[in-house]
C-alpha positions as CSV (number, residue, x, y, z in Angstrom):
1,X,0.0,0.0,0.0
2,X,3.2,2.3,0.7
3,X,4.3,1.6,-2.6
4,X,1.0,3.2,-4.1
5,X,0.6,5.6,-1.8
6,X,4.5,6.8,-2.9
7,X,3.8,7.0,-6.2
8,X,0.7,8.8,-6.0
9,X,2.9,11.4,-4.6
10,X,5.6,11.7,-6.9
11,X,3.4,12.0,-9.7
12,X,1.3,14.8,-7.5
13,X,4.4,16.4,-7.3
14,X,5.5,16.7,-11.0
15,X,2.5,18.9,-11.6
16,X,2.1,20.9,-8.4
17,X,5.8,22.2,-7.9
18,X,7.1,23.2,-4.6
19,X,4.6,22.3,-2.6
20,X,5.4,18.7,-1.1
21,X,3.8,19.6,2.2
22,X,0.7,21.2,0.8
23,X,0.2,17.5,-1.0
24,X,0.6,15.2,1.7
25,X,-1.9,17.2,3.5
26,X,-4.2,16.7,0.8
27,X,-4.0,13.3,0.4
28,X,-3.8,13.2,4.4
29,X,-7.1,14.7,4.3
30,X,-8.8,12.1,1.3
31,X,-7.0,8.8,3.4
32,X,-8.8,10.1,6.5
33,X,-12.3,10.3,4.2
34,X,-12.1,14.1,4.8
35,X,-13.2,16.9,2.5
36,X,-10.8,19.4,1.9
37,X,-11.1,23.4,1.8
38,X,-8.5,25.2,-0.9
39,X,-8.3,29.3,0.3
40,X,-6.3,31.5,-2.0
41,X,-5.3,33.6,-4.7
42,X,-6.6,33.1,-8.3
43,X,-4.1,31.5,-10.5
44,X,-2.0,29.3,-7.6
45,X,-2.9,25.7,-8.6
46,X,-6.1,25.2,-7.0
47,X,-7.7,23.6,-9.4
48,X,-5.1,21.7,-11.2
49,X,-4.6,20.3,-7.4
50,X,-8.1,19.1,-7.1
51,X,-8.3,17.5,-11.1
52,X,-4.3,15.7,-10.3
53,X,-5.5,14.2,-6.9
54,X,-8.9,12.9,-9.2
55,X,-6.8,11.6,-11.5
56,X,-4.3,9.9,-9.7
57,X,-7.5,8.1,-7.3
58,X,-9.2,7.0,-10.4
59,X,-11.9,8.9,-9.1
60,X,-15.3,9.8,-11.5
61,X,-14.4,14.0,-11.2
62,X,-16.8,16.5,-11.6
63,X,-16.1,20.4,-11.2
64,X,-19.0,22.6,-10.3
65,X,-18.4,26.5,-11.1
66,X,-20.2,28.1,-8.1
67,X,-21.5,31.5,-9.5
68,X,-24.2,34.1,-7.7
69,X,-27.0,32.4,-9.8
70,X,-26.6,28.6,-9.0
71,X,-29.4,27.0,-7.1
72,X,-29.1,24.0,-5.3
73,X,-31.1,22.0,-8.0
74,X,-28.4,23.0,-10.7
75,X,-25.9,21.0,-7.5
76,X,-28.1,18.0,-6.4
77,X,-30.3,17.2,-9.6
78,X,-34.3,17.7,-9.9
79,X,-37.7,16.1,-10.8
80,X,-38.6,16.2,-13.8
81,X,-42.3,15.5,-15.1
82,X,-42.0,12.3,-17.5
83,X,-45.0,12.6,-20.2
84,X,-44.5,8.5,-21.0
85,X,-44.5,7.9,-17.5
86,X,-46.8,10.3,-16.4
87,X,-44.5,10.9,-13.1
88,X,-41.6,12.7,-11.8
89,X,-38.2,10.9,-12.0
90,X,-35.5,12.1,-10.9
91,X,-32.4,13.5,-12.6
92,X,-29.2,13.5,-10.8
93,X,-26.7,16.5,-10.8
94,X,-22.9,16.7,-10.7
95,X,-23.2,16.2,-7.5
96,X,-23.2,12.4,-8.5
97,X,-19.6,11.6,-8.5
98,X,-17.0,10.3,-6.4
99,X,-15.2,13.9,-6.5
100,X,-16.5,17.1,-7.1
101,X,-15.0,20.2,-7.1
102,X,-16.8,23.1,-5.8
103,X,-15.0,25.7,-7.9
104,X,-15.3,29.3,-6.1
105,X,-17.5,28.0,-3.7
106,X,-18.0,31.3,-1.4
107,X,-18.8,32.8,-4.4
108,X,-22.4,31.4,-4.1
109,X,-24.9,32.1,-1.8
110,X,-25.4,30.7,1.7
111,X,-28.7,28.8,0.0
112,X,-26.7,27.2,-2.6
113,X,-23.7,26.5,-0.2
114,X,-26.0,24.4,2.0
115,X,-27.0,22.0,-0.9
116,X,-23.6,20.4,-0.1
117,X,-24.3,19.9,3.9
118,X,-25.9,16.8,4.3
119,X,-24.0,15.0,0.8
120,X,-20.6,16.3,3.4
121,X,-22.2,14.7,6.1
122,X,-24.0,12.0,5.6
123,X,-22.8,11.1,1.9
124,X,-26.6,11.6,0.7
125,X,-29.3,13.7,-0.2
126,X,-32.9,14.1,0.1
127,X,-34.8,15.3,-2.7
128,X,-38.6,15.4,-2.1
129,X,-38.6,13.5,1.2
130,X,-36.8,10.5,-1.2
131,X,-33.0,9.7,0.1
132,X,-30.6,9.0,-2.6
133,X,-27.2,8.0,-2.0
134,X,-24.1,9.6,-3.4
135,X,-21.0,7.0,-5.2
136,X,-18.2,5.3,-3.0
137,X,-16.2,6.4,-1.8
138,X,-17.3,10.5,-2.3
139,X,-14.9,13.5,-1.2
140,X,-15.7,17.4,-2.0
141,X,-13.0,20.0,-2.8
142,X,-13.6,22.9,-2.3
143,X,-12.1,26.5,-3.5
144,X,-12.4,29.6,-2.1
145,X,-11.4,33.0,-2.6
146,X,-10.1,35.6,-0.1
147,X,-13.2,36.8,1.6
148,X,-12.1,40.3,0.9
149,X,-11.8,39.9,-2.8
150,X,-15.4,41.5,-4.4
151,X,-18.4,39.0,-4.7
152,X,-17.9,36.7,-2.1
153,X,-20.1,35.3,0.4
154,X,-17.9,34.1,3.3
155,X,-18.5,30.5,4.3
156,X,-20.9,29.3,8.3
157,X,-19.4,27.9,10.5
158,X,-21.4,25.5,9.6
159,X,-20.3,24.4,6.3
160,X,-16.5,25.4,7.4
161,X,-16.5,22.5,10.2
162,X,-17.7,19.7,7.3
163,X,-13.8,20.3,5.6
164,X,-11.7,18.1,7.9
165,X,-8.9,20.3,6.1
166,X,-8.2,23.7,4.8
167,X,-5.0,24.5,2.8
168,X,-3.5,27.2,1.3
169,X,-0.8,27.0,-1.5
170,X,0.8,30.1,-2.0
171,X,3.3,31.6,-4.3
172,X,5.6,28.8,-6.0
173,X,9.5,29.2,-5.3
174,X,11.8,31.2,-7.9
175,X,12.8,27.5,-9.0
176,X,9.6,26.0,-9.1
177,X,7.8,29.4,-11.0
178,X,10.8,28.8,-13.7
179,X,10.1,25.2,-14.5
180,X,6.6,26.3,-14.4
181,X,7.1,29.0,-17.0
182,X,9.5,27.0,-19.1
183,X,8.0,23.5,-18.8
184,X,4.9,21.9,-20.6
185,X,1.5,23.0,-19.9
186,X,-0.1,21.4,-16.6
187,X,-3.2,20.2,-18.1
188,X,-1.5,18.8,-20.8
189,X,0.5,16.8,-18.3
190,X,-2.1,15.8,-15.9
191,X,-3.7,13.6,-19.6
192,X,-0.6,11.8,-19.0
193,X,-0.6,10.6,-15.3
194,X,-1.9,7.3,-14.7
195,X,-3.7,5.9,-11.7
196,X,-2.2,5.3,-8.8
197,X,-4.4,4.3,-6.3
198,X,-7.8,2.9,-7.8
199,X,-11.2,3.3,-6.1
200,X,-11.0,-0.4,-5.2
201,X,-8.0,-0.2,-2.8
202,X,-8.8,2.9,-1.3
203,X,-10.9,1.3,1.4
204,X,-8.4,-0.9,2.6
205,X,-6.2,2.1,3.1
206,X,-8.8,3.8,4.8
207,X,-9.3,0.5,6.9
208,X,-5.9,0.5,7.6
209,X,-5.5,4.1,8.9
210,X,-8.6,3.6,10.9
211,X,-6.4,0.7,12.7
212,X,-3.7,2.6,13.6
213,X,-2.9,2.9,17.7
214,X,-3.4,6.2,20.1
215,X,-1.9,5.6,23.3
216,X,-3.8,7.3,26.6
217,X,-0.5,9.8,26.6
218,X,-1.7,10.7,23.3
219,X,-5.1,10.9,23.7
220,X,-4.4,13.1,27.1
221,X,-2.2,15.1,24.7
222,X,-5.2,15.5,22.7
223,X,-7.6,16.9,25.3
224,X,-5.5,18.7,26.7
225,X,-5.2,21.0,23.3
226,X,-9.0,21.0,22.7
227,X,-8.8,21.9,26.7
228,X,-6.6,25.1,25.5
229,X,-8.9,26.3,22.9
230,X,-12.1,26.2,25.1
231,X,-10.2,28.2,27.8
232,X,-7.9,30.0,26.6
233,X,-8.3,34.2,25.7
234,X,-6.9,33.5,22.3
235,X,-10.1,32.2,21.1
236,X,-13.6,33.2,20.9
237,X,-14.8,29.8,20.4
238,X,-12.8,26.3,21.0
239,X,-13.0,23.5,19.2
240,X,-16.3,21.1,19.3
241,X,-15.5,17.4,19.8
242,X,-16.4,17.0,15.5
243,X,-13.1,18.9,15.1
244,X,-11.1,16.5,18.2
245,X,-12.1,13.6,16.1
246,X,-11.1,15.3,13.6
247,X,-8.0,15.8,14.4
248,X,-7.3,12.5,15.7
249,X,-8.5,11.0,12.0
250,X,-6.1,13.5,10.5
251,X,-3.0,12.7,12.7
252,X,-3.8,8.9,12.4
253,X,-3.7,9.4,8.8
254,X,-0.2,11.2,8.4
255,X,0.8,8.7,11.0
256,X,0.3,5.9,8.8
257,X,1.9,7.9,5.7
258,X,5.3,7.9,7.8
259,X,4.8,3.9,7.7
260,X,3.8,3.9,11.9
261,X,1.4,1.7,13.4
262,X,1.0,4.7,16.0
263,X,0.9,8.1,16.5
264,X,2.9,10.7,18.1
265,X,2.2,13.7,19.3
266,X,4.3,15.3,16.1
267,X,1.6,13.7,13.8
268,X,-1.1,16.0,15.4
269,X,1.0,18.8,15.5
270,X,1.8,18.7,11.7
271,X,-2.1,18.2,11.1
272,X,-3.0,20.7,13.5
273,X,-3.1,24.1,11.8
274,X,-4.7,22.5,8.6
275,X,-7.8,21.0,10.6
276,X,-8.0,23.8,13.8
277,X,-6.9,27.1,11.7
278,X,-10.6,27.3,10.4
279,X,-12.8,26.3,13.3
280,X,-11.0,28.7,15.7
281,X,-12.3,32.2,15.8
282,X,-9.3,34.2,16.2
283,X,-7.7,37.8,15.3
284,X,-5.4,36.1,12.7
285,X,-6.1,34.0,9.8
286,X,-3.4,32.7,8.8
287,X,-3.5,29.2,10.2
288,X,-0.4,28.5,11.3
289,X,-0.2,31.8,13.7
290,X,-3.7,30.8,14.9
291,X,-2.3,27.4,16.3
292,X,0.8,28.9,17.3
293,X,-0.3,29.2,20.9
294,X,-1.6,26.0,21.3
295,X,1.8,24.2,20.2
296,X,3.2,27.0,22.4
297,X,1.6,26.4,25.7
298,X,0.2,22.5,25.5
299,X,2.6,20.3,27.0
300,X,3.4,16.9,25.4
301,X,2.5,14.4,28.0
């Protein structure tokens, strides 16, 4: 399983240039059957992150463009009147796939950014009191802007807490931006990759992480940093206990990455700012200053 999960990386990293840590997170985040929140700049790789990570799963890949006009239907799917028939039947939207994309997402409004709540939570979705189920396995990625960029529509806390992740990629490197600017067009090389991981071996991966040990030190470790961000001044809201399992699921994920049957408290650290940063209210928001006090004052057991 290492060996796939290696190469899936590698390849992930011929496309997206320096930004190795960025990667692992993401695929961190899919191993732990998370859904992953991408905040930055036009232009960065965003997108061409989501469509290589599809790619390299095998994954049926959708990409929904989230404008001011989209309505949940146009998302989910609708009923449509069937003369032959003479009933409704139901057509499903893009929604229907085992990743979508939610391009620009806090572009939107709040009503069509709830369509996606209960297919984040509960891999469904009701449509006329009828319960359909979404494919197997089913992850969302999601884009977003900066909230002060024009037309946005900043994100509940609602629909923040359903990403198990948020990253942010940043500027490439002066080496990276010339290969970039030099080399052959990313699209063009992400027709080339091959999978890497197929749908049909994910879940024992999946099984696996869910297998892997937390001792009571680390599990005291644990509380005592969700402890921290109930109490402390830094924060105007802690995290719930949805974002401590959370953050176990991530850390037992990047745990089993490193090829360890257990994790250590460095494995929630390294996790930490990626699944806290956006559930914590706090004056900063850059992720890694907002989790800086925690690593800070929380001693390791």
């Amino acid at each position: 399983m290492h060996i796939a999960l290696d190469a899936l990386l590698a390849s992930a990293n011929t496309i997206i240039l320096g930004k190795q840590h960025q990667i692992k997170l993401a695929v961190c985040c899919l191993l732990a059957r998370g859904h992953l929140l991408i905040e930055d700049i036009p232009g960065v790789g965003k997108t061409t992150l989501a469509h290589t990570l599809a790619t390299l799963l095998g994954l049926q890949y959708q990409r929904i463009q989230f404008t001011s006009d989209i309505l949940p239907a146009d998302i989910i799917g609708a009923s449509v009147f069937d003369v032959d028939k003479h009933q409704f039947t139901f057509h499903p939207g893009p929604l229907f796939n085992q990743m979508v994309l939610a391009d620009e997402i806090n572009r939107s409004t709040p009503k069509a950014q709830s369509a996606l709540l209960e297919a984040m939570e509960e891999r469904q979705v009701t449509v006329e009191g009828k319960t359909y189920p979404l494919p197997q396995p089913f992850f969302v990625i999601a884009t977003q802007n900066p909230s002060h960029q024009l037309g946005t529509f900043p994100l509940p806390e609602s629909q923040l807490d359903r990403f198990l992740m948020r990253l942010e990629l940043g500027y490439p490197d002066k080496a990276a931006e010339r290969e970039l600017l030099t080399g052959q067009s990313r699209h063009h090389l992400i027709s080339q990759l091959s999978v890497q991981l197929s749908p049909e071996k994910l879940p024992a991966m999946q099984d696996a992480i869910a297998k892997v040990h937390t001792s009571p030190a680390l599990l005291d470790y644990l509380q005592a940093i969700i402890s921290f961000t109930r109490h402390s001044t830094e924060y105007s809201c802690g995290l719930s206990p949805r974002a401590g399992l959370a953050l176990m699921t991530a850390a037992k994920a990047w745990a089993f990455m490193h090829k360890r049957d257990s994790v250590l408290p460095d494995d929630i650290q390294a996790v930490l700012a990626a699944v806290a940063g956006h559930r914590l209210r706090a004056a900063n928001t850059d992720s890694n200053a907002v989790v800086a006090p925690i690593i800070q004052h929380v001693a390791i057991p």
